[in-house]
N, C-alpha and C positions, 0 to 999 in steps of 0.2 A: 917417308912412305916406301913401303915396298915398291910400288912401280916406277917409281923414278929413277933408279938404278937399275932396272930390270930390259934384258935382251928379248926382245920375240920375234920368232920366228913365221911367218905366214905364210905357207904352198897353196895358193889359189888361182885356178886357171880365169878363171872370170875377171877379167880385167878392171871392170867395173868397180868391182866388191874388192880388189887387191886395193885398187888405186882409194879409196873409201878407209879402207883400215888403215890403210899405212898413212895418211894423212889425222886420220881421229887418234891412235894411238902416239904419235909422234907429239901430237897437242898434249895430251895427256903424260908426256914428257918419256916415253919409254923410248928405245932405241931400236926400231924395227928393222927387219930384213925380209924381202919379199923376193917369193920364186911363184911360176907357172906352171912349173912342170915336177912329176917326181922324183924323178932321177937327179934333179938340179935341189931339191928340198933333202934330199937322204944325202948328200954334198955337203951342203950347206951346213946341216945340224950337225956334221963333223967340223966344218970349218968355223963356222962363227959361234959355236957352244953356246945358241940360248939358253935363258933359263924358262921359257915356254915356245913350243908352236902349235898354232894354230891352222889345223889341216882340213883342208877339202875333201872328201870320197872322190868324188870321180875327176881326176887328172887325165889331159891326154896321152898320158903314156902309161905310165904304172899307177894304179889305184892307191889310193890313200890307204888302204889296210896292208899294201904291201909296203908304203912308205915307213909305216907304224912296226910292220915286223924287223927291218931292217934295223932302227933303232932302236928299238930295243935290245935286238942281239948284239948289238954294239955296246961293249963296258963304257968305252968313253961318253956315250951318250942314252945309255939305257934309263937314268933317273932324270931325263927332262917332262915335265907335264905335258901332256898332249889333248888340247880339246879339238876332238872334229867336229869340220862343218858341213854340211851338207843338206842336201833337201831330201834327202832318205827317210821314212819314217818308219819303214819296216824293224817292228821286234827283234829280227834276227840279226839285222845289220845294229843296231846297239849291243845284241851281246857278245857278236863278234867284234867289234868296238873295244869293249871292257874285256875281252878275255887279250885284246892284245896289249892291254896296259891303258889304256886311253884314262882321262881324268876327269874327261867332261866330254857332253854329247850334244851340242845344238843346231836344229833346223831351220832352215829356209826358209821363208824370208825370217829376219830375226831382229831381236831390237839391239841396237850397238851398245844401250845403258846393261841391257842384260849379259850381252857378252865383257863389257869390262869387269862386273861383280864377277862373272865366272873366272876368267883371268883375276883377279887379285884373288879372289880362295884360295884357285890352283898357285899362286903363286906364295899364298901363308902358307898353306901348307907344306909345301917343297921347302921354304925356308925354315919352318919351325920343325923339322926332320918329323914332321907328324907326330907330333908329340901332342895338340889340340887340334880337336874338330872348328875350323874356320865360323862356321854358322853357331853351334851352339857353346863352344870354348871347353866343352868335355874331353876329357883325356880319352886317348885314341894312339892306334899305331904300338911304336914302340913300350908307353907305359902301360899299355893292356897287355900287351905281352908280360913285361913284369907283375902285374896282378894275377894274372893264370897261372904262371909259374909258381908264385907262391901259393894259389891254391891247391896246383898238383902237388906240392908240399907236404900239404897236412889233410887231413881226416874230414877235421869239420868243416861248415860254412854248406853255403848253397849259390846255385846262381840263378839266376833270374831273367830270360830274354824278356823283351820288348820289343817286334819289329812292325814299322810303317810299312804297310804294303799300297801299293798302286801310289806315289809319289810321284812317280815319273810320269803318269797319264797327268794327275794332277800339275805339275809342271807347265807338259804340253798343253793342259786349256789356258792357264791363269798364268802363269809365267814365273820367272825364278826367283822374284822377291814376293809373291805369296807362297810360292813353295819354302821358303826361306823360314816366313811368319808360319808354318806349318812346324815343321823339324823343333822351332826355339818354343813353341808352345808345347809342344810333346815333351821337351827336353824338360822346362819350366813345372809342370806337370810330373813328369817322374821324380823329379826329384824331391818335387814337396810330398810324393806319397812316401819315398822312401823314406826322407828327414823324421816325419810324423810317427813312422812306424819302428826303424832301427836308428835313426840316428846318427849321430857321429863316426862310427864304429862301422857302417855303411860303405861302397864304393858304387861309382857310378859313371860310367864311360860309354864308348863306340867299338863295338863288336867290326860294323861296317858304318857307311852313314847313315844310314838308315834302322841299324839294329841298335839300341840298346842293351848294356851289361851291364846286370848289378850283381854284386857281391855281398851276402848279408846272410843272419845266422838260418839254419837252417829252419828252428823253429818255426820262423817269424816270415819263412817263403810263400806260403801259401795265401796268408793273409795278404802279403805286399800283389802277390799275384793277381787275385782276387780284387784287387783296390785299382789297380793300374788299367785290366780289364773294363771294368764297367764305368769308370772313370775316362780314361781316352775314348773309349764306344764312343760319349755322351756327348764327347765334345767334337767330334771330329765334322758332324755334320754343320755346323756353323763357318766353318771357314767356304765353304758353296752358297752362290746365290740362289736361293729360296728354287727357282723355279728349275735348278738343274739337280737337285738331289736324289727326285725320284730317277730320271735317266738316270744318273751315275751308279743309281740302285740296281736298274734294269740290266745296264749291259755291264754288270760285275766290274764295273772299275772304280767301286765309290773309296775311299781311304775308309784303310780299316787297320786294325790291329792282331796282333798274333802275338801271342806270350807261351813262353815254356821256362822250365826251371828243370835244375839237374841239384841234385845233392852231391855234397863232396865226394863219398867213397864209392860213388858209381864210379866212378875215373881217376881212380886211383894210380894205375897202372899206364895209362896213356899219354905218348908225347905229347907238347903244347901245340903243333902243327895238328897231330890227331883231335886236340881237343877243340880245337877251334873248327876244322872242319864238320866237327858233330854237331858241334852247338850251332853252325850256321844250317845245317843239315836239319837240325829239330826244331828250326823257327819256322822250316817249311810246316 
């Protein structure tokens, strides 16, 4: 198994929660290192090269977002997985989170079963050079890059978003293995629409984790479109229990879907970094 040979790293000033992890992860056979402070964790990830840490926002010296940039700017240590932890719940602090690279985001108080699922992803992932999505096994990463490329190639073909929106409030009530049973049922679901419709001849991957890419003839876009839409709609309200669905309706964070398509020779002419930035652009 991946974690049995796996290094991680833990910056948490809370002694409590330090002494907690580094005891449950060492059971779980991984090979932990724990610091309290930041300056001694931005140290550390140069000197003992985990292949995860696991960081806290608020350090008594330097902030965990500054820990994050540090690492990253660093080649020797820029591709290690990074889930923060914290008791933050603010929007903004998750997107500055993910704009500094982070791999995962989880809050206070939190369950330890939840954060090892997250750790072993983050840590498929990192090992299989992202080449499959952990939760739903769809190609992702690098092999999507190869499939855009061949589509700025040529003429024909069409693409096809499918993005899960509000996953992450979803998360935050229900937790990361119903959020999980969400993603693999979407996933499960797109693909029997596309199968039914194109076929073999089909592709079908991770734009992000959350966004869906398909590849299929142009003709036959609209219809797949059209199928995915009113099909995920239907289902999505079942994974809530009965008496929070209207709330979740009320204050606009119920899961919902957003589909868009682009035909080949609109983008004809566009690098695959341009092309991907539009198509994450047109799923808004």
């Amino acid at each position: 198994m991946v974690e049995a040979k796996s290094r991680i790293l833990i910056i948490e000033d809370d002694l409590d929660v330090a002494d907690m992890l580094n005891a449950y992860f060492r059971v779980q056979g991984f090979e932990v290192y724990v610091v309290n402070w930041g300056e001694d964790g931005v140290r550390a990830a140069t000197t003992a090269r985990p292949d995860l840490i696991i960081l806290d926002i608020r350090l008594p010296d330097i902030d965990g977002f500054e820990v994050a940039r540090r690492v990253r700017s660093d080649r020797k240590t820029a591709e290690i997985p990074i889930i923060f932890l914290t008791e933050k719940r603010d929007r903004q602090d998750r997107l500055l989170g993910l704009e500094l690279g982070a791999d995962d985001y989880i809050t206070k108080p939190f369950d330890v079963q939840e954060l090892r699922l997250r750790v072993r992803n983050a840590l498929r992932r990192a090992s299989q050079d992202t080449l499959t999505n952990p939760v739903t096994g769809l190609p992702e990463g690098t092999l999507i890059d190869e499939k855009l490329g061949d589509f700025l190639a040529r003429a024909g073909g069409a693409l096809v978003l499918v993005s899960l929106e509000n996953l992450d409030v979803f998360r935050d009530n229900y937790g990361f293995v119903a959020s999980d049973d969400v993603l693999r049922a979407v996933s499960l679901m797109t693909h029997n629409s596309i199968q039914e419709i194109a076929g073999a001849e089909s592709f079908l991957g991770h734009l992000a984790p959350t966004v869906f890419l398909m590849i299929i003839d142009a003709e036959k876009a609209p219809l797949l479109e059209e199928r995915l839409r009113s099909r995920l709609a239907q289902s999505l309200d079942r994974f809530y229990p009965i008496k929070d669905r209207e709330e979740a309706l009320a204050r606009g964070t119920r899961l919902k879907i957003e589909t868009a398509r682009l035909i080949g020779g609109e983008m004809q002419c566009e690098t695959l970094d341009d092309l991907k930035a539009k198509l994450l652009e047109r799923k808004k």
